[in-house]
Backbone as JSON, one array per atom type, in Angstrom:
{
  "sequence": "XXXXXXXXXXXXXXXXXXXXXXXXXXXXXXXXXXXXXXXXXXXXXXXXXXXXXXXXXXXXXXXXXXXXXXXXXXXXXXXXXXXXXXXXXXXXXXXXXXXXXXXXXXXXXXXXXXXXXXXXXXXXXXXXXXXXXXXXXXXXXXXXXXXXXXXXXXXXXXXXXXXXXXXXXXXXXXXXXXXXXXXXXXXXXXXXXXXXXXXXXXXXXXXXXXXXXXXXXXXXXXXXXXXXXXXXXXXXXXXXXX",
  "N": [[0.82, -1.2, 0.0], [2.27, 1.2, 0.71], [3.65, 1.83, -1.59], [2.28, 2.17, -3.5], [0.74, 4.07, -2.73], [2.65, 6.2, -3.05], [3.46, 5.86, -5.68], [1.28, 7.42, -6.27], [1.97, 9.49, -5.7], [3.97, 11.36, -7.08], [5.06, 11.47, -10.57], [5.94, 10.21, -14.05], [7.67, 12.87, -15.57], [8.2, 13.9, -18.36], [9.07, 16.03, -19.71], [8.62, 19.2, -19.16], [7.03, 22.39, -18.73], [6.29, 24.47, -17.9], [6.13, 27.95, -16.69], [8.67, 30.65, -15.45], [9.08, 30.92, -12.01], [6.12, 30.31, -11.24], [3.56, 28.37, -10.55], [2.04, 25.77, -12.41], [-0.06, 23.42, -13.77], [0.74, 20.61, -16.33], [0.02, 18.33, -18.96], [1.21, 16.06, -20.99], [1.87, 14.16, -23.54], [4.26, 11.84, -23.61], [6.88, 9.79, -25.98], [8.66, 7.03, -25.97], [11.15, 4.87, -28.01], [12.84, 2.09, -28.24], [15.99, -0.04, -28.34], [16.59, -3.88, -27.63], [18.14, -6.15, -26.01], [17.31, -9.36, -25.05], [18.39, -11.98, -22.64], [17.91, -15.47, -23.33], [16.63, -17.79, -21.38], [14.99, -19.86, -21.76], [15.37, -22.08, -22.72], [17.66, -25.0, -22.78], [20.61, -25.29, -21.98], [21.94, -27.21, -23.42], [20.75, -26.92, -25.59], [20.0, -27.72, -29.06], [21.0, -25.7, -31.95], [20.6, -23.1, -30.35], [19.64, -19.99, -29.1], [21.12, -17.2, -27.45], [20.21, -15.3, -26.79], [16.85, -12.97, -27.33], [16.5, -11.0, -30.03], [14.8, -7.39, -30.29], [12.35, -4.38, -30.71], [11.13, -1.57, -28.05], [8.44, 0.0, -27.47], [7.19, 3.2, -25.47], [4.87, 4.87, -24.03], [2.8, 7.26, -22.63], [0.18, 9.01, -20.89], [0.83, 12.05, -19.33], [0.46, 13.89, -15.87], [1.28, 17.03, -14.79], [2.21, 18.56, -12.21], [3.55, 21.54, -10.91], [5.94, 23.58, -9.5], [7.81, 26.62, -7.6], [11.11, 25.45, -6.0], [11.07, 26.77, -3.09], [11.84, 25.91, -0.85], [14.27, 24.49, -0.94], [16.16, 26.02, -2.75], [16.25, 29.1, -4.16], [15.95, 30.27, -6.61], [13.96, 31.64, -9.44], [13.85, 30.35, -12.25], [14.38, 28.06, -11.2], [12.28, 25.09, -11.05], [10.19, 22.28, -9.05], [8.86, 19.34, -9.95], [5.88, 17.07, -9.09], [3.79, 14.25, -10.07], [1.43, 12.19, -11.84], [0.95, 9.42, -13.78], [-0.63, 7.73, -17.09], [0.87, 4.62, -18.54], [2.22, 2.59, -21.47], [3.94, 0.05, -21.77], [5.44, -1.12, -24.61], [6.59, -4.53, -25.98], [8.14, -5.81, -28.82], [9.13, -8.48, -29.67], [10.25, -11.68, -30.57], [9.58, -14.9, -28.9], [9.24, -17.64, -26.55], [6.74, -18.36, -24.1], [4.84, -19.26, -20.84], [2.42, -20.81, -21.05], [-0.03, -22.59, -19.81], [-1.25, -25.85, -21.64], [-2.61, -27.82, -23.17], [-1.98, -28.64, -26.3], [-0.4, -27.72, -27.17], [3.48, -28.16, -27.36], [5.22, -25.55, -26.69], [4.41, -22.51, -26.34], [4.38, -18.67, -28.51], [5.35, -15.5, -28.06], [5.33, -12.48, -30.33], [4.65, -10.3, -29.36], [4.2, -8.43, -26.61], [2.93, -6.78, -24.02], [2.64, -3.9, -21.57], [0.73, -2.58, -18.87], [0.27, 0.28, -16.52], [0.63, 2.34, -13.87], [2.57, 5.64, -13.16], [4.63, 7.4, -11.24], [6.79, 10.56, -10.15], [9.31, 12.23, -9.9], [10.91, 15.09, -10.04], [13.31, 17.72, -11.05], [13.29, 21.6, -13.09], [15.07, 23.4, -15.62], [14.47, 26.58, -16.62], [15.47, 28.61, -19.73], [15.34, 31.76, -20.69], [14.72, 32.57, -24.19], [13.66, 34.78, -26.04], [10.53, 37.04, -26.73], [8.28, 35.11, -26.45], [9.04, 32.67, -26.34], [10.55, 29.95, -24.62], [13.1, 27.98, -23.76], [13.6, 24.57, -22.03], [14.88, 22.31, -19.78], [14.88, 18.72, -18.21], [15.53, 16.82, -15.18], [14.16, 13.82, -14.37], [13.18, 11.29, -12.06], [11.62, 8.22, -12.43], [9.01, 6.15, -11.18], [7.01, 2.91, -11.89], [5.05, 0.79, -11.86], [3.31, -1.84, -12.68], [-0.39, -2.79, -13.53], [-1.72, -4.27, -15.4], [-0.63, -6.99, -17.65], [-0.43, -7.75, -21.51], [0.05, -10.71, -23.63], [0.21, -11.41, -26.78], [0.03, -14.35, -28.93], [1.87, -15.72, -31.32], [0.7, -17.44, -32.72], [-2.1, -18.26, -33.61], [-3.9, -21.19, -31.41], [-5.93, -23.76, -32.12], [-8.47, -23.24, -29.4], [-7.6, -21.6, -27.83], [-7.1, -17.91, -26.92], [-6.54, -15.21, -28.72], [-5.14, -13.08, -27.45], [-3.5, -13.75, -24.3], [-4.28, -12.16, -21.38], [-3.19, -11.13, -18.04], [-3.57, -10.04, -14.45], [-1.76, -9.23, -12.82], [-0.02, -7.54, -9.59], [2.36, -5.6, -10.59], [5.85, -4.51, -9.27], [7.14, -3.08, -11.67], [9.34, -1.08, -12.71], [11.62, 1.35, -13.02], [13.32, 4.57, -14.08], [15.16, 7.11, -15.38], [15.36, 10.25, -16.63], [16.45, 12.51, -19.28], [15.78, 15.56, -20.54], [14.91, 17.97, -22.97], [13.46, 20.81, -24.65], [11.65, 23.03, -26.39], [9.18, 25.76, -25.71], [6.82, 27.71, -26.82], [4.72, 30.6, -25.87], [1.17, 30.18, -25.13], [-0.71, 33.05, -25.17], [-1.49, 34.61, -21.6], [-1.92, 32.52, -20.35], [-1.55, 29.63, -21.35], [0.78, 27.31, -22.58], [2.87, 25.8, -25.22], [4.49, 23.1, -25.87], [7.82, 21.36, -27.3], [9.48, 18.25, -26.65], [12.84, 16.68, -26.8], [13.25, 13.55, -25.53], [16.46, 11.74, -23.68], [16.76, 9.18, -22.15], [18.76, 7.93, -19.46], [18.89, 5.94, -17.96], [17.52, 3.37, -17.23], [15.14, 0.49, -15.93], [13.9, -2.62, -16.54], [11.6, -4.93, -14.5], [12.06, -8.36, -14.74], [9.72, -10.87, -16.24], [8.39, -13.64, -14.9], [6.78, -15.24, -16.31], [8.17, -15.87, -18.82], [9.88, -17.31, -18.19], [12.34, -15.9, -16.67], [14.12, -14.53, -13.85], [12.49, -13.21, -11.63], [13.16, -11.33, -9.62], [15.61, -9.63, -10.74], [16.26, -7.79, -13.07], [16.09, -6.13, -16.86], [17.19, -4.28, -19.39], [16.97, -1.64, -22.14], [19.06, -1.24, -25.17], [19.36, 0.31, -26.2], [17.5, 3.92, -26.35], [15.36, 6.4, -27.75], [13.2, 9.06, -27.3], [10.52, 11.36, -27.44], [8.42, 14.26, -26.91], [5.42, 15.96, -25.89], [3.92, 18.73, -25.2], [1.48, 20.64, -23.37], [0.55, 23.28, -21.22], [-0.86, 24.74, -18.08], [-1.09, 27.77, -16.88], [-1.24, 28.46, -13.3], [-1.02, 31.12, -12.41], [0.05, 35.0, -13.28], [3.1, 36.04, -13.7], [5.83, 38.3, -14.57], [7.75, 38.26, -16.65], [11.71, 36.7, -16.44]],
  "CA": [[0.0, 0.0, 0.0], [2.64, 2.9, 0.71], [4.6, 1.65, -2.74], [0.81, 2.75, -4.44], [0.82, 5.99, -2.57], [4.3, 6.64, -3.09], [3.18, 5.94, -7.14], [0.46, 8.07, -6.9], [2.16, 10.78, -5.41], [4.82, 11.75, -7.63], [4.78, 10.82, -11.54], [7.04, 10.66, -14.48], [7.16, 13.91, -15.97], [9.93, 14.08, -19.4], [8.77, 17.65, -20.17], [8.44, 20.18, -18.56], [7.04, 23.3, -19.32], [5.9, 25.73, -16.6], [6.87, 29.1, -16.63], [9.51, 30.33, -14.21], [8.56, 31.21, -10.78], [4.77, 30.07, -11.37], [2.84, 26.98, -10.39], [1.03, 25.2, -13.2], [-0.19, 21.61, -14.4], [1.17, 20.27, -17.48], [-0.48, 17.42, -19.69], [2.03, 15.48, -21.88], [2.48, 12.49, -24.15], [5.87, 11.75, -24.46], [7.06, 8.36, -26.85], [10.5, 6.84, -26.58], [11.54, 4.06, -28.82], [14.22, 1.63, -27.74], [15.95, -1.34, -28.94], [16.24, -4.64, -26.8], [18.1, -8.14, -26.4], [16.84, -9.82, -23.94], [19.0, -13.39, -22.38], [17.06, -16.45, -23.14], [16.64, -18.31, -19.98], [13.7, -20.97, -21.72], [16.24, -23.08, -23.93], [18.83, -25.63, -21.68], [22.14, -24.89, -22.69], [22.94, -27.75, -24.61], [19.69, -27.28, -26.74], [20.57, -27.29, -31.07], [20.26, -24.43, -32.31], [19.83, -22.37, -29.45], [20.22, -18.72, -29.43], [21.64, -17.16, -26.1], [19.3, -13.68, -26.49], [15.89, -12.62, -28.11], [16.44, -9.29, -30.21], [13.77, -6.88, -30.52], [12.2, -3.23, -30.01], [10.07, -2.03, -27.46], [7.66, 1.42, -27.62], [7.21, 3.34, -24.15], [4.26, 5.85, -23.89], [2.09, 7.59, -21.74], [-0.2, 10.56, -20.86], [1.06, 12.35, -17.64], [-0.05, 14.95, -15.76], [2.09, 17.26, -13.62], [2.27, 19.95, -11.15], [5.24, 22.42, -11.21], [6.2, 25.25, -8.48], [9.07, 26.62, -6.91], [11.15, 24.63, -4.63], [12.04, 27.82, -2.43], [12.42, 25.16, 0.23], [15.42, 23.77, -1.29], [16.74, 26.77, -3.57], [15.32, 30.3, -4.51], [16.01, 30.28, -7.89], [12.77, 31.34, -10.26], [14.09, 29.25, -13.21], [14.2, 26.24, -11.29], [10.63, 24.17, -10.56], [10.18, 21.25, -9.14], [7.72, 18.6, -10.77], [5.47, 15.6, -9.31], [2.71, 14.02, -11.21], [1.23, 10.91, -11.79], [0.93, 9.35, -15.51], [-0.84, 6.17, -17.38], [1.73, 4.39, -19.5], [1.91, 1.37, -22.25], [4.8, -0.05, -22.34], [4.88, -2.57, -25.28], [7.95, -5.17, -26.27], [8.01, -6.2, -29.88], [10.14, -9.9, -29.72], [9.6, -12.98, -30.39], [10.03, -15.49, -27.71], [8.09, -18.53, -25.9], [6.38, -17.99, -22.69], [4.67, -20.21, -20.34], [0.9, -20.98, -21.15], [-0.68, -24.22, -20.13], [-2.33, -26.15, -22.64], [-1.98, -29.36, -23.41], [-2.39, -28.68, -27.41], [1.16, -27.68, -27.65], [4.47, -27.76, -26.37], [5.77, -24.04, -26.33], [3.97, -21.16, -26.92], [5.26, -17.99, -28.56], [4.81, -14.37, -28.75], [5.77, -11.55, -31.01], [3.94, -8.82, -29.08], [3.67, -8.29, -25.35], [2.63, -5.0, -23.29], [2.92, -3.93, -19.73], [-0.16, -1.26, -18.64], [0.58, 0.4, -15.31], [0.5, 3.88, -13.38], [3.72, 5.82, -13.17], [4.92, 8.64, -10.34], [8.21, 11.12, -10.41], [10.27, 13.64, -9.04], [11.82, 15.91, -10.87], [13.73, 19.28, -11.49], [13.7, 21.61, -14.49], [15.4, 25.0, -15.67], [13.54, 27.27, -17.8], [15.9, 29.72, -19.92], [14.15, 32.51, -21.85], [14.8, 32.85, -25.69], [12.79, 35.97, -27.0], [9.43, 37.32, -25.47], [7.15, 34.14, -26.47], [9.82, 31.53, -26.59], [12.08, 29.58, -23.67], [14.08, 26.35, -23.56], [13.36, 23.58, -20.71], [15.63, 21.02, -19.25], [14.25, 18.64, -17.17], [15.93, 15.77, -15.16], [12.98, 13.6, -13.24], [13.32, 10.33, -12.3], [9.98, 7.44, -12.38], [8.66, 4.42, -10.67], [6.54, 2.29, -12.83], [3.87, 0.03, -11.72], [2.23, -2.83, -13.96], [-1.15, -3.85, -13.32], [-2.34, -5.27, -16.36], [-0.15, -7.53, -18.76], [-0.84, -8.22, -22.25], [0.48, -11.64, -24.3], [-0.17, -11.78, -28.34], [0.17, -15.6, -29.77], [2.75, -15.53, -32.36], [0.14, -18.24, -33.91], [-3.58, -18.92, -33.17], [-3.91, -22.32, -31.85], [-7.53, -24.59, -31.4], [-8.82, -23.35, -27.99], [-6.68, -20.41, -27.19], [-7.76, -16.95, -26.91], [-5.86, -14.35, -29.57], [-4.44, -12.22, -26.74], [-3.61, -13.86, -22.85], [-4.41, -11.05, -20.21], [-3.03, -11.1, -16.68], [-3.67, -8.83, -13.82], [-0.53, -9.06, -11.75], [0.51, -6.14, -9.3], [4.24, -5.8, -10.49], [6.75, -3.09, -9.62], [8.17, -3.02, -12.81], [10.47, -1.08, -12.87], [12.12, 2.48, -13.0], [13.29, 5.7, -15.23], [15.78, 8.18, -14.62], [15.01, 10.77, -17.88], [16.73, 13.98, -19.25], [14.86, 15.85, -21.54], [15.24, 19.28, -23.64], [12.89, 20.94, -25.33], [11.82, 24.43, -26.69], [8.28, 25.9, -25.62], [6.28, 28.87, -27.13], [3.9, 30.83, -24.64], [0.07, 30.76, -26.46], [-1.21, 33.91, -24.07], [-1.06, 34.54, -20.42], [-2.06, 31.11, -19.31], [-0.97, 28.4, -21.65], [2.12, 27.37, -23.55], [2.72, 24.69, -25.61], [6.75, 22.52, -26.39], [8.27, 19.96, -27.88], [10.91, 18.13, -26.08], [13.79, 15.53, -26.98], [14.22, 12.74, -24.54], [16.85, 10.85, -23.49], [16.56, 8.44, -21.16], [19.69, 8.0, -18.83], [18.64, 4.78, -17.26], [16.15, 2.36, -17.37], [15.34, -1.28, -15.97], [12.26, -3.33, -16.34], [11.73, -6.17, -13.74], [11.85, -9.6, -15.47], [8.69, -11.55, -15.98], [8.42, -14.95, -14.31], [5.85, -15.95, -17.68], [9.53, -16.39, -19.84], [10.95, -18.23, -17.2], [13.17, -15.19, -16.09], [14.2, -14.73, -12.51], [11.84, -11.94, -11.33], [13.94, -9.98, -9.11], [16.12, -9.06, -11.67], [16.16, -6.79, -13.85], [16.61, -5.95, -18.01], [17.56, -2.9, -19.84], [17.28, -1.42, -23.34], [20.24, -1.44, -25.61], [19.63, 2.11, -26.33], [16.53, 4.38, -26.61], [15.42, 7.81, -27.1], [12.19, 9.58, -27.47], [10.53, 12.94, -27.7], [7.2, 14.68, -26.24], [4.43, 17.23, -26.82], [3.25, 18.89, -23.86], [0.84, 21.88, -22.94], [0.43, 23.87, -19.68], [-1.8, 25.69, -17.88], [-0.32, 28.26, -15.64], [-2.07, 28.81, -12.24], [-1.09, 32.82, -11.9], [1.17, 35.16, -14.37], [4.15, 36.82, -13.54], [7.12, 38.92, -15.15], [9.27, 36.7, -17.4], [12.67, 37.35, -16.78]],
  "C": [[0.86, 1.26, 0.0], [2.89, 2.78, -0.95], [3.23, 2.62, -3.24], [0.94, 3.74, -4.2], [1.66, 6.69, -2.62], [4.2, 7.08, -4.73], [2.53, 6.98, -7.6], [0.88, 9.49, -6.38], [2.74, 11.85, -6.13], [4.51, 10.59, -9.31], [6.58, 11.06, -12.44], [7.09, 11.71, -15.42], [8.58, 14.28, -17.22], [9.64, 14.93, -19.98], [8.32, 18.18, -19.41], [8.2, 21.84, -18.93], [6.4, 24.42, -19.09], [7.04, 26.81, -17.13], [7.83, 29.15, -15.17], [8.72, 31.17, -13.37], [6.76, 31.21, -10.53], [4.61, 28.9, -11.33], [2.1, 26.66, -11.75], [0.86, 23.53, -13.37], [0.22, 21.66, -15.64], [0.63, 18.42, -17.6], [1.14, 17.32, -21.01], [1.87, 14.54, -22.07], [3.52, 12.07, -24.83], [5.76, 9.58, -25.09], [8.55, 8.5, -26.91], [9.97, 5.1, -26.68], [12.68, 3.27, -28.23], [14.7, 0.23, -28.52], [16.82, -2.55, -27.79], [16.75, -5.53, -26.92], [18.18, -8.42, -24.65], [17.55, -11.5, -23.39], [17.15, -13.89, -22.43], [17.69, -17.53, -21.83], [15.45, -19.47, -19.97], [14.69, -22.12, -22.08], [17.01, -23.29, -22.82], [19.76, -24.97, -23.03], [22.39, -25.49, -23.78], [22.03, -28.12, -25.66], [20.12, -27.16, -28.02], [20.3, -25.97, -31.09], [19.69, -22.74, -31.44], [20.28, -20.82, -29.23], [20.1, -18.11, -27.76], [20.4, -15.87, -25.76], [18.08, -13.83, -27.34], [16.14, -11.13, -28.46], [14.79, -8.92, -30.5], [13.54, -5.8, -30.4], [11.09, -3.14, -28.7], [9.83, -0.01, -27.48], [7.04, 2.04, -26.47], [5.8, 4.44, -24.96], [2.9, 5.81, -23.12], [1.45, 8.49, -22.14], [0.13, 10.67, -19.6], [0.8, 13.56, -17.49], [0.49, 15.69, -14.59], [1.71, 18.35, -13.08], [3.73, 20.45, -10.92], [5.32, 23.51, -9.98], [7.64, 25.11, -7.81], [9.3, 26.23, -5.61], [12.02, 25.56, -3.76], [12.55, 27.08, -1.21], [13.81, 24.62, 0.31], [16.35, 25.16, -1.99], [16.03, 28.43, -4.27], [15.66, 30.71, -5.6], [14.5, 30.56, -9.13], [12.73, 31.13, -11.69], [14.07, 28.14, -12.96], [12.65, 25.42, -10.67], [11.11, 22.85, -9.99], [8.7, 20.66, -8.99], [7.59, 17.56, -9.84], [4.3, 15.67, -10.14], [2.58, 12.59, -11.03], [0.95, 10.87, -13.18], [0.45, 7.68, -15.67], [0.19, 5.87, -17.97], [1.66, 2.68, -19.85], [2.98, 1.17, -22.19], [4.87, -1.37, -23.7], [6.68, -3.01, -25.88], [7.26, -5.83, -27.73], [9.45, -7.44, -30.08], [9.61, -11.29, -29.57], [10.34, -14.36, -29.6], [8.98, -16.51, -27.08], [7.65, -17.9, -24.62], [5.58, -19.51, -22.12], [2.88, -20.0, -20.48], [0.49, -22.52, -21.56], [-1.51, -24.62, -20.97], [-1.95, -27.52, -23.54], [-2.23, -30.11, -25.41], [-0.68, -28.69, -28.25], [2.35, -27.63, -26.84], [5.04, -26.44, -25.79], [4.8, -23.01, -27.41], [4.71, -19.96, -27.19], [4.67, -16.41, -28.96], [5.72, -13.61, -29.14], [5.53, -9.88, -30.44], [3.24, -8.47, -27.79], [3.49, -6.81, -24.79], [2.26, -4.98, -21.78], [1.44, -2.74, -19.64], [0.2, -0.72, -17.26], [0.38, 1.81, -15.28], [2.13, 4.09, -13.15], [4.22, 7.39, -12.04], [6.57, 8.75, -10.29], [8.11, 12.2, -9.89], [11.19, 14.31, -9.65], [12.05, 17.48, -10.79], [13.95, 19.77, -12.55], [14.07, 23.33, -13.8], [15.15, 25.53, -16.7], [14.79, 28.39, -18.25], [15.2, 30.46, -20.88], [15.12, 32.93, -23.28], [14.86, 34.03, -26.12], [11.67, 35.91, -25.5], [8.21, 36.45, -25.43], [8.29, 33.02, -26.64], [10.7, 31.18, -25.52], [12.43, 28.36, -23.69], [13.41, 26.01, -22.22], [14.35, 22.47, -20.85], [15.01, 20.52, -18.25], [15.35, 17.62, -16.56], [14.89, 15.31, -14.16], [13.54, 11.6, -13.37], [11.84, 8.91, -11.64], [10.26, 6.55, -11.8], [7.52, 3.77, -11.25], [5.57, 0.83, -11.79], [2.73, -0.62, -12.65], [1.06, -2.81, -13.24], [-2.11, -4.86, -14.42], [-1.09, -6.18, -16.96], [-0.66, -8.29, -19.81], [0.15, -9.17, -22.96], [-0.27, -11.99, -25.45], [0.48, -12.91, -28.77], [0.75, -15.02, -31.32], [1.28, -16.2, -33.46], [-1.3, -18.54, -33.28], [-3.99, -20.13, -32.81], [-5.89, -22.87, -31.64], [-7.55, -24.47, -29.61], [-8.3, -22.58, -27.12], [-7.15, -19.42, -27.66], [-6.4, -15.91, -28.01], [-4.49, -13.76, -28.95], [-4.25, -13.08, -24.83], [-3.24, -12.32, -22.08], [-4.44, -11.69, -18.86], [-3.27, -9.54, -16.04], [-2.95, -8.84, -12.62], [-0.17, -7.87, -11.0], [2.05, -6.31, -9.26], [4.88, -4.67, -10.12], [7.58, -3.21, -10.51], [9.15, -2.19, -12.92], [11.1, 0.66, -12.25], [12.96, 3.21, -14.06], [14.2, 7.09, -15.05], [16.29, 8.97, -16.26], [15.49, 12.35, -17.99], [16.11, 14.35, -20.55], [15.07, 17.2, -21.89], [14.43, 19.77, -24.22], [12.41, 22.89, -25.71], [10.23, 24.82, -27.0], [7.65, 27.39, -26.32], [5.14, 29.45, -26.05], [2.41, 31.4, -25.69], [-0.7, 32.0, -24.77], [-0.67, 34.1, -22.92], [-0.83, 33.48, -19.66], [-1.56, 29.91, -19.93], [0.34, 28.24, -22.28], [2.19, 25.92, -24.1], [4.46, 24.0, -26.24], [6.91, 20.93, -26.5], [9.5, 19.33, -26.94], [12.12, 16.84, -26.72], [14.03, 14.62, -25.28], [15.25, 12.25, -24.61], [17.16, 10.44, -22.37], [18.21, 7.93, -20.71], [20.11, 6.64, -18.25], [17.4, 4.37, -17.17], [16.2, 1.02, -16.74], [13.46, -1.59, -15.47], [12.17, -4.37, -15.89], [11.56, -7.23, -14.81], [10.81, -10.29, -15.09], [8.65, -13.02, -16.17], [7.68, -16.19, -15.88], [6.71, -16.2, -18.66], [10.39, -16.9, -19.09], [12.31, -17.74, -16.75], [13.17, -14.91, -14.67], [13.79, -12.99, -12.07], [12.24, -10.97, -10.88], [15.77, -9.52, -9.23], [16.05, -8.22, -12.9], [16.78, -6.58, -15.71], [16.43, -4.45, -18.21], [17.92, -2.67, -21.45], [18.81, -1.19, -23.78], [20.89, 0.44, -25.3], [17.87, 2.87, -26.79], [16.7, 6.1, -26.56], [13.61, 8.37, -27.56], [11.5, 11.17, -27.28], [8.94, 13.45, -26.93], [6.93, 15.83, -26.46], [3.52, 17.22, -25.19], [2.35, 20.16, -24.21], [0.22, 22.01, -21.69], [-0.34, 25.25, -19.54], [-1.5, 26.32, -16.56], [-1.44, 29.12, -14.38], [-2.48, 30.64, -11.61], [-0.15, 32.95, -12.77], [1.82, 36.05, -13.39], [4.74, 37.62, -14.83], [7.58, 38.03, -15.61], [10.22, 37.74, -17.03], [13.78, 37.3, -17.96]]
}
């Protein structure tokens, strides 16, 4: 129960795009891309043919929704914010690989197309520099905690008596996210603004799932990923830009 309220307290937030020295919420859907080999851990060693990894990609995205204000508690700076939030997010793995599904039709089952669903909370700091008089840069660095509760499993092959898609509803702590991000916002009026950002993700690891016969409390990690996001914010009171 705290882990949940710990999730829901703080989100992961890879844009940022509050003005400086002003509170606002920010809505974003950032997408990073990554690519993936994963140890096989189904195949004995001295199986034919047996390949030591599964390559593959896998496609991260969310909607998250943050809260921004200055952390005069920590620093009196009114360029720097600090962000929590809470956020949905998909994560989906594109590899093909057996898993474990009883059924006494076949020996090994295999999918091409699994997905994690979960809630996501973060903590983060950003620094706003100003451009022009409608334009400022954002850096953010925030770092997430990730929480499955659905998982989805797509059948490489349809067999007699098996359902298209297997759905579990496991509570996993999957994993964690430690994300720097850049991006360059325009201000539409007094109250909103709208920016693009570049991620890249710093660190990553996604718990291993017991359903590929991986040892759960351990952990995998993309090869390499990066991704980008589209935010807009709605600022609670206006100030002075400086």
């Amino acid at each position: 129960m705290k882990k949940i309220l710990l999730v829901c307290l703080v989100y992961l937030t890879t844009i940022q795009i509050t003005v400086y020295g002003q509170a606002g919420f920010t809505l974003s859907v950032p997408v990073i891309y990554g690519k993936v080999e994963l140890t096989n851990n189904w195949s004995p060693p001295t199986a034919i043919n047996r390949h030591n990894q599964f390559d593959g990609t896998s496609l991260w995205t969310a909607i998250n929704l943050d809260y921004s204000f200055d952390p005069t508690f920590l620093i009196k700076n009114k360029k720097i914010l600090m962000n929590i939030g809470l956020g949905y997010f998909n994560q989906q793995f594109n590899v093909k690989r057996p898993f474990d599904y009883n059924s006494p039709l076949q020996p090994m089952f295999y999918t091409d197309n699994y997905a994690y669903y979960g809630l996501q909370g973060t903590l983060g700091m950003s620094y706003n520099y100003s451009l022009r008089k409608n334009y400022f840069l954002s850096g953010n660095l925030s770092y997430s905690w990730l929480r499955s509760f659905r998982q989805e499993y797509t059948f490489l092959y349809t067999y007699l008596g098996s359902d298209r898609i297997q759905v579990n509803n496991n509570q996993i702590d999957f994993g964690n996210m430690l994300i720097l991000s850049i991006g360059i916002y325009k201000h539409l009026g007094s109250k909103l603004s709208l920016g693009l950002d570049i991620i890249a993700p710093l660190y990553t690891c996604w718990r291993n799932d017991k359903i590929f016969k991986d040892d759960p409390s351990k952990f995998s990690h993309p090869k390499y990923s990066f991704g980008s996001s589209l935010s807009i914010t709605y600022r609670l009171k206006t100030k002075h830009q400086p």
